[in-house]
LOSEFI-157419 format. One record per residue: residue in three letters; x, y, z of N, C-alpha, C in turn. Coordinates in steps of 0.02 Angstrom, whole numbers, padded with zeros to 5 digits, always signed. Atoms other than C-alpha are relative to their C-alpha. Layout:
alaXYZXYZXYZ ...
This chain:
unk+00021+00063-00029-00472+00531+00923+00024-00005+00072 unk-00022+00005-00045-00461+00489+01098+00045-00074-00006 unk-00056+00055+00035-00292+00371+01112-00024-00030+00061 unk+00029+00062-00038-00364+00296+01277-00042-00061-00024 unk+00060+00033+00041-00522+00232+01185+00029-00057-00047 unk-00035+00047+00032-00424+00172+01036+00045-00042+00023 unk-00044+00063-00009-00293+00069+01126-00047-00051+00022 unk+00037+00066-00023-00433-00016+01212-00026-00020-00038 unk+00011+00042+00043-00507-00059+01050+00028-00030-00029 unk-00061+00060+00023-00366-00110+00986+00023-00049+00025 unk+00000+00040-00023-00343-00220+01106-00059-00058-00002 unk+00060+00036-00008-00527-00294+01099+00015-00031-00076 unk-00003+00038+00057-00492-00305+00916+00080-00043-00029 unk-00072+00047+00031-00321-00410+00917+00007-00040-00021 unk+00015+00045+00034-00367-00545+00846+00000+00024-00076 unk-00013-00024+00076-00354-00446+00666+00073+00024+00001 unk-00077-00039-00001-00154-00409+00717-00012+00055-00052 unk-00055-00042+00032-00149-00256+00635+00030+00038+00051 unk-00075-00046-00041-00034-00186+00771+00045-00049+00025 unk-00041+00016-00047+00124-00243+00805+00039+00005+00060 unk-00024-00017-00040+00151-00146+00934-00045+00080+00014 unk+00053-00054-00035+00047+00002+01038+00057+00088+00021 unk-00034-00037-00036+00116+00160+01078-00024+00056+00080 unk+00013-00005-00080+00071+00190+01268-00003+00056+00025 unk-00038-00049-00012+00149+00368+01275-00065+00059-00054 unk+00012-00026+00040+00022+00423+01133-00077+00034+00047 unk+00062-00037-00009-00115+00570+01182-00050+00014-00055 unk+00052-00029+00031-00275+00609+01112-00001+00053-00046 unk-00002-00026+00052-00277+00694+00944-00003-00032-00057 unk+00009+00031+00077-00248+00662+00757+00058-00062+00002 unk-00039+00050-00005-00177+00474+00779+00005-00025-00064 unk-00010+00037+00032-00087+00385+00655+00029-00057+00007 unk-00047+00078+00016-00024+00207+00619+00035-00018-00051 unk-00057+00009+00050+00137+00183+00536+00036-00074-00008 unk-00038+00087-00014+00209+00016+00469+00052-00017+00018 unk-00072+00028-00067+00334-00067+00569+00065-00005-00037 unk-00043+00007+00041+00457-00044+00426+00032+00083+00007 unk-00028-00094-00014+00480+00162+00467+00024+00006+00066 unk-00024-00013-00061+00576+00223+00615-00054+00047+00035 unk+00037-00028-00048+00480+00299+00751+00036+00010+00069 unk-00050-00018-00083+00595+00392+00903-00037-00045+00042 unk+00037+00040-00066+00558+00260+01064-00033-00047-00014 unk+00048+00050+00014+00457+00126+00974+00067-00051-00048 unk-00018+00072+00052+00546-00049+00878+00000+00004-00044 unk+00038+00002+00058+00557-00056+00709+00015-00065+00001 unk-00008+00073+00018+00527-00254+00665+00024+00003-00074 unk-00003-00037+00083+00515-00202+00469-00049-00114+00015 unk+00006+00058+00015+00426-00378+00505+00011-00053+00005 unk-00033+00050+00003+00537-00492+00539+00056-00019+00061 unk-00046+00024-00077+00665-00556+00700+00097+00018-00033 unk-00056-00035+00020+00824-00482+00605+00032+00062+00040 unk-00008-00050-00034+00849-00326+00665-00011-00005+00079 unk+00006+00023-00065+00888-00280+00846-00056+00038+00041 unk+00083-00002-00033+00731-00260+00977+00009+00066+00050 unk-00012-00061-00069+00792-00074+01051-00048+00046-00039 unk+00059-00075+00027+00693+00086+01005+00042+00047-00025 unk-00024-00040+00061+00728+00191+00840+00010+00061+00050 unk-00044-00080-00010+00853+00355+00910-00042+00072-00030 unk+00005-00076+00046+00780+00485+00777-00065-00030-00030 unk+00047+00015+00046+00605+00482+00681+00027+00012-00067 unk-00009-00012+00081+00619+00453+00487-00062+00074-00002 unk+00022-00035+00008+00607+00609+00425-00084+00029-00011 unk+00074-00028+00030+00396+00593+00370-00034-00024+00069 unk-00005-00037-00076+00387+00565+00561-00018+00032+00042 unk+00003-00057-00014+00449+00714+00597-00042+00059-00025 unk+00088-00051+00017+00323+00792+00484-00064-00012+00037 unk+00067+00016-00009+00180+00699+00540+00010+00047+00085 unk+00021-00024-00054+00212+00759+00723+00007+00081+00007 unk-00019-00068+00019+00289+00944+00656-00095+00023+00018 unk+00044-00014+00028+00096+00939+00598-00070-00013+00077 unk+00036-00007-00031+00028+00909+00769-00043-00075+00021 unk+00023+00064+00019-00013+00725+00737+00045-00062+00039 unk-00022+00056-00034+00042+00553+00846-00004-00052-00008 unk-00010+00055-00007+00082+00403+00824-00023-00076+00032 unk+00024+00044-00048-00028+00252+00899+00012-00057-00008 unk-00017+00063+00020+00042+00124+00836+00043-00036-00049 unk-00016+00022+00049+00150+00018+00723-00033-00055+00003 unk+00040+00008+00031+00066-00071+00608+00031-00079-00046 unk-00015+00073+00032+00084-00269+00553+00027+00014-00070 unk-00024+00020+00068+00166-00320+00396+00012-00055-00029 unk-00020+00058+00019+00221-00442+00268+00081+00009+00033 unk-00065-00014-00010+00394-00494+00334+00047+00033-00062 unk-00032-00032+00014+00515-00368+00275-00021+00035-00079 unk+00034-00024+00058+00375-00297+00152+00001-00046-00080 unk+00003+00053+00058+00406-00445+00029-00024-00066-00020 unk+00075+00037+00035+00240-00509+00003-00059+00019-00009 unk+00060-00036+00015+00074-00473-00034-00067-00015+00021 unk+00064+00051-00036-00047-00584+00093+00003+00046+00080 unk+00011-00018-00067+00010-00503+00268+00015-00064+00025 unk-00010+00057-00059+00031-00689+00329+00067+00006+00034 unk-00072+00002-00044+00164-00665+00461+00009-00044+00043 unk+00000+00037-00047+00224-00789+00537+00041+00011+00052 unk-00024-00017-00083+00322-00689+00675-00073+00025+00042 unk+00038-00032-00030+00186-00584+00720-00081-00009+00000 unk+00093+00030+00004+00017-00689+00659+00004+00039-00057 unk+00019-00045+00055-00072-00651+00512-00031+00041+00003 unk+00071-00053-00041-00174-00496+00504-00057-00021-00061 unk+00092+00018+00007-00360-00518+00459-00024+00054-00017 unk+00043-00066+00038-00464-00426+00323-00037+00009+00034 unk+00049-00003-00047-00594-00317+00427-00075-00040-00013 unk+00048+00008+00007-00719-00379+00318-00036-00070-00004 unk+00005+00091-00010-00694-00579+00332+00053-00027+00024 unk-00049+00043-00031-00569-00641+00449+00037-00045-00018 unk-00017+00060+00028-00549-00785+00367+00044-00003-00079 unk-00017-00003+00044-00457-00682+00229+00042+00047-00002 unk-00058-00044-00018-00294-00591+00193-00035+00074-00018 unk+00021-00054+00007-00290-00406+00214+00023+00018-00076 unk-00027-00049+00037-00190-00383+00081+00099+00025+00027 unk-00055-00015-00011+00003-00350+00079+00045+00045-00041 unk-00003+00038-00100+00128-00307+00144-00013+00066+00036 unk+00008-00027-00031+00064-00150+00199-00052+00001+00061 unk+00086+00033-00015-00090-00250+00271-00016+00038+00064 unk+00010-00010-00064-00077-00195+00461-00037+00073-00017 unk+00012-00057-00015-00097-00024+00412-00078+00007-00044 unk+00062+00000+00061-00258-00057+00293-00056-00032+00055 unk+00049+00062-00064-00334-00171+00443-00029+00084+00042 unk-00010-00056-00019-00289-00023+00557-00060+00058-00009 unk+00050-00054+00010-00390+00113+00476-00047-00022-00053 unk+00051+00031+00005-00514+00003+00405-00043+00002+00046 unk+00025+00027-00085-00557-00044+00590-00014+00080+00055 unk+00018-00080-00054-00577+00148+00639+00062+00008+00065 unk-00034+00019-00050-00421+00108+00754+00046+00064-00015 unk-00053-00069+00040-00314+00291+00667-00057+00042-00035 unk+00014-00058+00054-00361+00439+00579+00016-00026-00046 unk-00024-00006+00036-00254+00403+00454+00069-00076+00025 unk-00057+00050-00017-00107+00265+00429+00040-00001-00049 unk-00062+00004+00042+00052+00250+00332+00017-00052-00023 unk-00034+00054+00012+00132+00117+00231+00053+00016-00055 unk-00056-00018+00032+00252+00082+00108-00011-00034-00093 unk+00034+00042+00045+00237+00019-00063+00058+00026-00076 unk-00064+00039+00048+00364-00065-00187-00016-00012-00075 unk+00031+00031+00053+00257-00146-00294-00078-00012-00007 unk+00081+00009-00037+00076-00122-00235-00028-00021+00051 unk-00002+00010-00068+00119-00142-00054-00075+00061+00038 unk+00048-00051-00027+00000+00016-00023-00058-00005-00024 unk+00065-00005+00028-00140-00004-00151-00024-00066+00006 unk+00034+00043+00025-00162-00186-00153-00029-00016+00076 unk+00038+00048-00061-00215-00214+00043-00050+00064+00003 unk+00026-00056-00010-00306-00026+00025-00070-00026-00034 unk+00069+00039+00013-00416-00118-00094-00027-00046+00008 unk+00012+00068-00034-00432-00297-00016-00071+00021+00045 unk+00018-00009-00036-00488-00188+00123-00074+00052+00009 unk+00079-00043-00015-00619-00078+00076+00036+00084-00002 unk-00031-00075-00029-00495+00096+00112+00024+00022-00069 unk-00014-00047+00021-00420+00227+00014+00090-00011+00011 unk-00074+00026+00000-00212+00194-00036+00028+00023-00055 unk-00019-00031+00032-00113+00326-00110+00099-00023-00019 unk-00066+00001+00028+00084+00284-00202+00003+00042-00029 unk-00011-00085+00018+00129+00459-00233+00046-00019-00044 unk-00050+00004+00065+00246+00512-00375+00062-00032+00067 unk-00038+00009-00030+00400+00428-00338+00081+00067+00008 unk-00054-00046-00021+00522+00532-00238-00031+00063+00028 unk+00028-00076-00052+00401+00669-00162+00005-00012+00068 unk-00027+00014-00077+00430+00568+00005+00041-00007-00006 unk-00059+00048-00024+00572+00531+00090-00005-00070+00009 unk-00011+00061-00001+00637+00369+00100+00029-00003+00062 unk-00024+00023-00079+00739+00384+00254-00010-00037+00028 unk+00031+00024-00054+00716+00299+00387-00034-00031+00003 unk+00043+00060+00039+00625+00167+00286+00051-00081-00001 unk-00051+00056+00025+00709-00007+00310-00016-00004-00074 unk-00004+00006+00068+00715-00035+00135-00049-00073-00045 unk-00014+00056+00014+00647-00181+00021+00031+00005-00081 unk-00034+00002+00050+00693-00112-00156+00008+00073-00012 unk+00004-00074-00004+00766+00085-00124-00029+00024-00051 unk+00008-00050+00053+00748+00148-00298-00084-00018-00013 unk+00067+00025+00007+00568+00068-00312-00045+00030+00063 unk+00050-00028-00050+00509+00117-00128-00020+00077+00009 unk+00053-00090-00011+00368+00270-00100-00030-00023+00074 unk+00030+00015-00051+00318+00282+00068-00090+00042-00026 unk+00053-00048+00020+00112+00353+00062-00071-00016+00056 unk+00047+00017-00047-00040+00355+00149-00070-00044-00023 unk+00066+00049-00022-00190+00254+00208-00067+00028+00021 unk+00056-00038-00049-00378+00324+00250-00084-00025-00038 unk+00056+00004+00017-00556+00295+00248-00039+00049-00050 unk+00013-00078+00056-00587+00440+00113+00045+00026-00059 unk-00054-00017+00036-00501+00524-00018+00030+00082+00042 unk-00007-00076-00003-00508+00706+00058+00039-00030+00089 unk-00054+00018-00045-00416+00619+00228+00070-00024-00017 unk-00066+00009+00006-00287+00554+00117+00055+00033-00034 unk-00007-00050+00028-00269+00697+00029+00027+00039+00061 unk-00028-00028-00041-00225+00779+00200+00075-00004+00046 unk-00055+00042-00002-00120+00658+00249+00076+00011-00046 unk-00080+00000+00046+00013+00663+00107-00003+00078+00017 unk-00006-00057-00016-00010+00849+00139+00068+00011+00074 unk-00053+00004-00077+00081+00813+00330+00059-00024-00041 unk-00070+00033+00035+00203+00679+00257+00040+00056-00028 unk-00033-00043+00030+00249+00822+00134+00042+00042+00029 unk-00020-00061-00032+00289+00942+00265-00047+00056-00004 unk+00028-00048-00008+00148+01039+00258-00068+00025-00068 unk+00022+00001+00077+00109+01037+00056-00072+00010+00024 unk+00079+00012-00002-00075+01075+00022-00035-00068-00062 unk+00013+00053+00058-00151+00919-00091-00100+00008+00008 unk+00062-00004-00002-00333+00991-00062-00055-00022-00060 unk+00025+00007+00074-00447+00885-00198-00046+00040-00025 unk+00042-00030+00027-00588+01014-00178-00077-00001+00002 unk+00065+00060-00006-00747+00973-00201-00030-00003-00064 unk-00002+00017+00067-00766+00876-00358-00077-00007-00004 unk+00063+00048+00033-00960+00826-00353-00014+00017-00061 unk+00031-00027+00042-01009+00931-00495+00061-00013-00053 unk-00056+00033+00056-00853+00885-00621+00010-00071-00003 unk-00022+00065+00032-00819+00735-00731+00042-00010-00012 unk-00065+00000+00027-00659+00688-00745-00003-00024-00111 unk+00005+00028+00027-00601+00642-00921+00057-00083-00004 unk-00038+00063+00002-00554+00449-00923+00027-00045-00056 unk-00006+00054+00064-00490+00300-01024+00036-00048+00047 unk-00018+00081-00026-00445+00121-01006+00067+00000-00031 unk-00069+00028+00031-00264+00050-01044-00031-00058-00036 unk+00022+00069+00043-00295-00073-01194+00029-00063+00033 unk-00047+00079+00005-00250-00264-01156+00017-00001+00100 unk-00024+00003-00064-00235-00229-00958-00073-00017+00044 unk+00053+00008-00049-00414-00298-00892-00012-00070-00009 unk+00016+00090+00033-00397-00500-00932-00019-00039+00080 unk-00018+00068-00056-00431-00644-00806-00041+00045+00073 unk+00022-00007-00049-00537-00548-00673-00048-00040+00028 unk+00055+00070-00031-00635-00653-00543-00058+00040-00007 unk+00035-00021+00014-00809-00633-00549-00034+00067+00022 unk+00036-00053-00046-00849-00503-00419+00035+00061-00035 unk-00069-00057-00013-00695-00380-00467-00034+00003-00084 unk+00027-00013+00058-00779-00405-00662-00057+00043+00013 unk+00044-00041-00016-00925-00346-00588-00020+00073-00004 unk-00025-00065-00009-00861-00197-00519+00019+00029-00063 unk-00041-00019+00046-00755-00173-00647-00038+00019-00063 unk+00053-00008+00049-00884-00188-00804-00031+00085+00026 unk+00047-00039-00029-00994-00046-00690+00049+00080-00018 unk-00034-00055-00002-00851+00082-00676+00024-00009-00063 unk-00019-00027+00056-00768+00073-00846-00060-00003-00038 unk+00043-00026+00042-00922+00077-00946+00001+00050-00042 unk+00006-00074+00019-00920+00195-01083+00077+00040-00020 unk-00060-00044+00017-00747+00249-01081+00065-00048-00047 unk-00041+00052+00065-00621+00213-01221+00060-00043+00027 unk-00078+00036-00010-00474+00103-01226+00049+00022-00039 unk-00042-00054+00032-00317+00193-01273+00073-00058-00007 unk-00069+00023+00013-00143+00135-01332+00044+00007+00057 unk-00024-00038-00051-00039+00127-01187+00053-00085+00016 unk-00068+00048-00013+00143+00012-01128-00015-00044+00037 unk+00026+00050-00025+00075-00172-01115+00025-00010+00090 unk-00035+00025-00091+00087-00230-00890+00059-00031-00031 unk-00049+00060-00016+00205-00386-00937+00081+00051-00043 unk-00069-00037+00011+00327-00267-01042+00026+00054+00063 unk-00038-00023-00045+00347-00146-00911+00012-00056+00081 unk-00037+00040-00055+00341-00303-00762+00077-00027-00039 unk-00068+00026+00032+00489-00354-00884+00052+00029+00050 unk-00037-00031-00038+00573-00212-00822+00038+00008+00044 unk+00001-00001-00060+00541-00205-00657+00022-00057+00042 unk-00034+00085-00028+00590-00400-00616+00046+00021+00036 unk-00060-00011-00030+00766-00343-00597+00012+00033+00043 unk-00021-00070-00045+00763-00197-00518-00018-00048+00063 unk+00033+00030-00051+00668-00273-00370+00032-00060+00030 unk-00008+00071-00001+00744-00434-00360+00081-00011+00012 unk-00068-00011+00005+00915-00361-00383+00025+00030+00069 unk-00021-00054-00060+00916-00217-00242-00038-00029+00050 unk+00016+00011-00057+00802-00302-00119+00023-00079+00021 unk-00055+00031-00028+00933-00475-00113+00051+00041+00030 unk-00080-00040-00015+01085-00356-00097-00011+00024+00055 unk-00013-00023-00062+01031-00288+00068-00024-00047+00056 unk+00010+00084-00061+00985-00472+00147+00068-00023-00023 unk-00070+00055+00010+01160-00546+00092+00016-00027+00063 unk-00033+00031-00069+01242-00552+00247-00041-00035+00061 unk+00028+00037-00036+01093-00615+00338-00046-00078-00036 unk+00021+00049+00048+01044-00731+00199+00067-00059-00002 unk-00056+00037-00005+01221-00815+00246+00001-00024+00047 unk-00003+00030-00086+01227-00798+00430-00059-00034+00025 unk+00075+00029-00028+01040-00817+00475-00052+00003-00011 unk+00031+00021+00067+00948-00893+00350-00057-00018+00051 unk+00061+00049-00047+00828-00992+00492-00055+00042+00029 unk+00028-00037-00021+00775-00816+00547-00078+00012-00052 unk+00041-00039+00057+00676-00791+00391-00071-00051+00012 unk+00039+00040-00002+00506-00873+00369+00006-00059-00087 unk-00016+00045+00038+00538-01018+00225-00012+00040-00078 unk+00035-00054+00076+00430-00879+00081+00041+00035+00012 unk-00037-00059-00003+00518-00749+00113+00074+00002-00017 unk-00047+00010+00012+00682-00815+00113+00005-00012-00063 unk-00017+00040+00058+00654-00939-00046-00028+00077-00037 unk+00010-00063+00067+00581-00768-00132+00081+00052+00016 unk-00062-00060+00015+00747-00659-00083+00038-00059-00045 unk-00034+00054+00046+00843-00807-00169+00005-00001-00060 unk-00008+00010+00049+00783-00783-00305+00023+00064-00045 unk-00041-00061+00015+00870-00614-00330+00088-00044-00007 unk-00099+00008-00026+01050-00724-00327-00013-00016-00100 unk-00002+00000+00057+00981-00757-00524+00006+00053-00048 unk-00018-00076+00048+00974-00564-00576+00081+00013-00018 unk-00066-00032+00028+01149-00537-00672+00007+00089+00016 unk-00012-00064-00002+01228-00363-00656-00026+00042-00052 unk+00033-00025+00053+01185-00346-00841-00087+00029+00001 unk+00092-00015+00002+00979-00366-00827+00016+00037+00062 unk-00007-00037-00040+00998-00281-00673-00005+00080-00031 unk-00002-00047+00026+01069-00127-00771-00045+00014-00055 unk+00026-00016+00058+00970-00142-00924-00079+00004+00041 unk+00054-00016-00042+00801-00149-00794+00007+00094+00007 unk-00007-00077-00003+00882+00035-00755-00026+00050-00052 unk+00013-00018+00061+00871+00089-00923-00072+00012-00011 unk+00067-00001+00043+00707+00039-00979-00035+00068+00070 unk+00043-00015-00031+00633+00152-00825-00016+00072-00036 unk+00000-00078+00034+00652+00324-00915-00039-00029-00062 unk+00052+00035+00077+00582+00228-01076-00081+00019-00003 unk+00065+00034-00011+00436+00162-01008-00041+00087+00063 unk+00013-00060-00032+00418+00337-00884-00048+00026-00037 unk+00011-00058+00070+00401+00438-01037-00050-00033-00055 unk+00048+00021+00056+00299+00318-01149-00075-00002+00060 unk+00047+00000-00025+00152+00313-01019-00031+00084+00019 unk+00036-00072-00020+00149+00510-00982-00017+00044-00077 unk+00051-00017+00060+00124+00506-01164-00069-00043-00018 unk+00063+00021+00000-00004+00394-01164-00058+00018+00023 unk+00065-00032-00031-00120+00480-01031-00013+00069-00039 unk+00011-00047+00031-00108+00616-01166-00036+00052+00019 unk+00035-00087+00006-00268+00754-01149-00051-00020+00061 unk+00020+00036-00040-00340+00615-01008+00013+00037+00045 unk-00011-00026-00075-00355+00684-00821+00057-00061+00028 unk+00003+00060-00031-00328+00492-00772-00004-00069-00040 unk+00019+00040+00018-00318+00338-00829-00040-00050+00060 unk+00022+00041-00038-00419+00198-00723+00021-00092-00033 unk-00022+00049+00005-00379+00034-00697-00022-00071+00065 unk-00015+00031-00076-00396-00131-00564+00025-00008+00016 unk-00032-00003-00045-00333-00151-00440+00051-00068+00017 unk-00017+00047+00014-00316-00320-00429-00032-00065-00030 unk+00031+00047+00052-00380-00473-00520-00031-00045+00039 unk+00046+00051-00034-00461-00558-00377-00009+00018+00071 unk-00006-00024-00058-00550-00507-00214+00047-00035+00058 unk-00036+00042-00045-00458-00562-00060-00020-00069+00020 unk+00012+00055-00019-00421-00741-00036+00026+00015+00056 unk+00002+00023-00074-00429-00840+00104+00081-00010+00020 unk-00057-00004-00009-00285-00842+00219+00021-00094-00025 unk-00035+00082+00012-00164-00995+00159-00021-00004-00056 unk+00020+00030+00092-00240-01013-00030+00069+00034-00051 unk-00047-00014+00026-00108-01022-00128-00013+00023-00083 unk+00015-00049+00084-00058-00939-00302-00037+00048-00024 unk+00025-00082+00024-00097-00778-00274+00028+00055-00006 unk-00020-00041+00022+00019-00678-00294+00026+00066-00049 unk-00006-00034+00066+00026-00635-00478-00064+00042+00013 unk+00065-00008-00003-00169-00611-00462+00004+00073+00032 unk+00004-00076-00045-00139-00455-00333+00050+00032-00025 unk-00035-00023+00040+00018-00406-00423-00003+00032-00053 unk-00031-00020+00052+00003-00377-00587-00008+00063-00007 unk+00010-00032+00030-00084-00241-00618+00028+00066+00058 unk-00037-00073-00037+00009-00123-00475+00066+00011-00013 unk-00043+00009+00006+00175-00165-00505+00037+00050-00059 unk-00006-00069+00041+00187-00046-00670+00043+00058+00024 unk+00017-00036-00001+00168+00075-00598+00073+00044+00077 unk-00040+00017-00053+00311+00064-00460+00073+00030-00067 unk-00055-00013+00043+00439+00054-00602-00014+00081-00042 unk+00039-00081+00055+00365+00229-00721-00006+00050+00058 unk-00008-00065-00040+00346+00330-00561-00084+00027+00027 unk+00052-00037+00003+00180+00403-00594-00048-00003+00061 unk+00024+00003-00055+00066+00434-00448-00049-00023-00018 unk+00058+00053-00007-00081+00297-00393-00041+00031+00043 unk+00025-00010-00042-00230+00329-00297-00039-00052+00006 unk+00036+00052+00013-00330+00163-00244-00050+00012+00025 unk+00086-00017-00069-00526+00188-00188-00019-00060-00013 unk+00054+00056+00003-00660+00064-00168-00054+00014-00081 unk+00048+00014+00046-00762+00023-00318-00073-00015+00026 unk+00093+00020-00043-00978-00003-00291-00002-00067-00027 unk+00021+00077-00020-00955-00171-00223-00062-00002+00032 unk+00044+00018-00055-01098-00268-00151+00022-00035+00051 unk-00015+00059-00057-00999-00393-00079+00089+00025+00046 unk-00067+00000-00045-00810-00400-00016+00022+00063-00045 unk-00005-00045+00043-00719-00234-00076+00045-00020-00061 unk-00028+00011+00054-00648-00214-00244+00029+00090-00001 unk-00005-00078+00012-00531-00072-00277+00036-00004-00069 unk+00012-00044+00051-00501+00030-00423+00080+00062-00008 unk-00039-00054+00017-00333+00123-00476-00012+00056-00048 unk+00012-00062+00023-00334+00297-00524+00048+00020-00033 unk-00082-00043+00052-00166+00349-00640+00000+00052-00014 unk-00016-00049+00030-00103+00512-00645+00064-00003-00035 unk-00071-00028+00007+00037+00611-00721+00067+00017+00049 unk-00043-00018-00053+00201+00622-00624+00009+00073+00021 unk+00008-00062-00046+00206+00762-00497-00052+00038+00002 unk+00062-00004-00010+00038+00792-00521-00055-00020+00053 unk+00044+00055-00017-00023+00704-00375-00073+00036+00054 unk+00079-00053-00044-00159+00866-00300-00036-00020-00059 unk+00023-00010+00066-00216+00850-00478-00040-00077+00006 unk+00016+00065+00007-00260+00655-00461-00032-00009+00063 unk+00053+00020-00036-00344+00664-00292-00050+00042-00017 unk+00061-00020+00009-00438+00775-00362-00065-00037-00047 unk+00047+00029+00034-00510+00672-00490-00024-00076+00039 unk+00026+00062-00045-00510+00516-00355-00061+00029+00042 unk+00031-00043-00019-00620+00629-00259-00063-00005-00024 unk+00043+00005+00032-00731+00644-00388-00030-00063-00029 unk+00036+00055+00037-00750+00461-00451-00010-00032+00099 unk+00027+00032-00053-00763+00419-00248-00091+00040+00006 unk+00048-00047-00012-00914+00552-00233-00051-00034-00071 unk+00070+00028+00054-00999+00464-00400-00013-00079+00032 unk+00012+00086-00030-00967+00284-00317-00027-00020+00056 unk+00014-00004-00057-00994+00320-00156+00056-00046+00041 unk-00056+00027-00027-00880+00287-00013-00007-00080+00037 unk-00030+00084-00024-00810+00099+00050-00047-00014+00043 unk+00054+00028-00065-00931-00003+00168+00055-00004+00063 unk-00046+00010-00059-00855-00002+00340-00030-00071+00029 unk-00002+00075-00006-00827-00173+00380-00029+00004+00110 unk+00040+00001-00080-00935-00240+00578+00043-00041+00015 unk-00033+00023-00039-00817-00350+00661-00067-00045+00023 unk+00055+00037-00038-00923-00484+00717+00006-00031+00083 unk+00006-00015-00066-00881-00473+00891+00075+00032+00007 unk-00032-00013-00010-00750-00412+00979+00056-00038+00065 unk-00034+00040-00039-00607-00511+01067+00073+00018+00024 unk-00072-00010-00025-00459-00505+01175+00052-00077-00024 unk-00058+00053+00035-00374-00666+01067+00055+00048-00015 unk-00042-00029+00030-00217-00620+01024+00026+00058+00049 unk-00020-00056-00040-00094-00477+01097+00047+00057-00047 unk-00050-00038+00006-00005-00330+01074+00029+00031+00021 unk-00062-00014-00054+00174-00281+01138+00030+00065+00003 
């Protein structure tokens, strides 16, 4: 990509904040956009939020140093929910960012900037981070492609944190066979080539008891793509969100304490009243959250039994409008799983007519060449995401 071109669109298109910030220094080649929560040598990390101090990250987090090992640059960091702990993108340091495909509606959080980003043709490729369906749930808001790799094939480094043992950093892209290249860099090099699936069927199945309460459009979808394929026995969502409560709730208070004392005013009023509510996790549930993760690991990689994949949605309602409240469960539930068990996600677009709807893909852990390959193949039967038109283009808004 030429990085002249793209900053000036990015600038025309600022009014959708997904950048928090430009990188000026960046030449023409394979550009990416990383969320403002990863270190980047010479660039800010915000992670989101007015906490942290406003000098430029010393050392790139190690996936970084792959991406540029690999020949690849940096154009940008990339909006967020403050300090990755939410699931709308509304920021109120940095503005909210804006789905490409209706303004008037969240991207998706909190990896949102980076889903806007290469939605908007503004990257090759873009990075985020994802806790609890920080990566898949704005990947499908948005129309893109949003991979949560097995957990622990990335580094974490150099990741402000929001719940360590829970966070996967992974990638962002208009395709499967770009994001498939992508975790390839991150990796250090790894090959994750899916191939070319047109002519193979994966074999699928549904998780019993995990498709309730979808809005009408995302039923739509949803009806179209599972068709046909069975429903299998498999470790109800709300038992494994049981789980996962603690963990999350436990380790991403414990590293706000001291600013949850001193400078509480910094926070935006959500963000704060949600770390808070980590001061209720005991040490006990805390530990016994630990426990169940090997449980619940091992009862799902028996469940996908003789399956390539299981499929699943994404989320239970296309993107609301910015400010509509009580949505969080709605985009939650059904990623969150999947955070605690490990197992690697791949999110595509489903054959929407209207706003996108996406579609999780479940593999086996450390399997995750094996699972774009079959994403690959159910993108190539669905056909790929509508690229969202921008209905004009404006210099509202800035970036610093």
């Amino acid at each position: 990509m030429d990085a002249i071109d793209t900053r000036r669109r990015a600038r025309e298109l600022a009014s959708y904040n997904g950048f928090i910030s430009l990188n000026e220094q960046a030449e023409s080649g394979e550009l990416v956009a990383v969320k403002d929560n990863i270190d980047v040598q010479g660039m800010v990390t915000t992670a989101g939020g007015r906490h942290l101090p406003a000098r430029a990250a010393d050392k790139d987090a190690p996936i970084i140093a792959s991406l540029r090992a690999a020949g690849a640059q940096v154009i940008g960091k990339a909006n967020m929910h403050e300090y990755a702990f939410g699931v709308t993108n509304d920021n109120v340091h940095f503005g909210a960012a804006r789905n490409p495909h209706d303004p008037t509606r969240v991207p998706g959080g909190s990896s949102g900037g980076s889903a806007v980003v290469a939605s908007l043709g503004l990257c090759d490729w873009a990075i985020g981070s994802d806790t609890g369906g920080s990566i898949r749930i704005p990947a499908g808001l948005c129309g893109v492609v949003g991979m949560k790799p097995t957990t622990g094939l990335l580094s974490i480094e150099g990741i402000f944190p929001l719940a360590e043992s829970l966070d996967v950093p992974g990638p962002m892209a208009r395709d499967v066979r770009t994001t498939a290249h992508a975790l390839g860099v991150l990796a250090g090099g790894d090959r994750f080539d899916p191939g070319t699936p047109e002519d193979w069927s994966p074999h699928l199945a549904v998780p019993s008891g995990w498709e309730d309460g979808l809005d009408g459009q995302t039923q739509k979808v949803w009806d179209r793509v599972s068709e046909g394929l069975p429903r299998i026995e498999f470790p109800g969502w709300k038992t494994l969100e049981d789980a996962f409560q603690p963990i999350l709730f436990a380790e991403a208070t414990s590293y706000h304490l001291d600013w949850l004392r001193d400078a509480p005013d910094l926070y935006s009023d959500d963000v704060r009243k949600t770390l808070e509510l980590g001061f209720k996790v005991t040490g006990a549930g805390y530990l016994w959250g630990l426990r169940q993760r090997a449980r619940w690991a091992e009862a799902v990689e028996r469940a996908l039994g003789s399956y390539d994949a299981v499929i699943l949605p994404n989320t239970m309602i296309t993107a609301p409008l910015i400010g509509e409240p009580h949505v969080r469960e709605k985009l939650l539930r059904y990623t969150r799983p999947f955070n605690l068990t490990g197992q690697p996600v791949v999110t595509i677009p489903g054959p929407s007519d209207s706003l996108p709807v996406g579609i999780q893909v479940v593999g086996r852990i450390g399997e995750d060449a094996a699972l774009l390959r079959v994403a690959a193949a159910l993108e190539a039967r669905w056909g790929a995401g509508k690229a969202p038109v921008p209905e004009q283009e404006t210099t509202m808004g800035a970036t610093r």
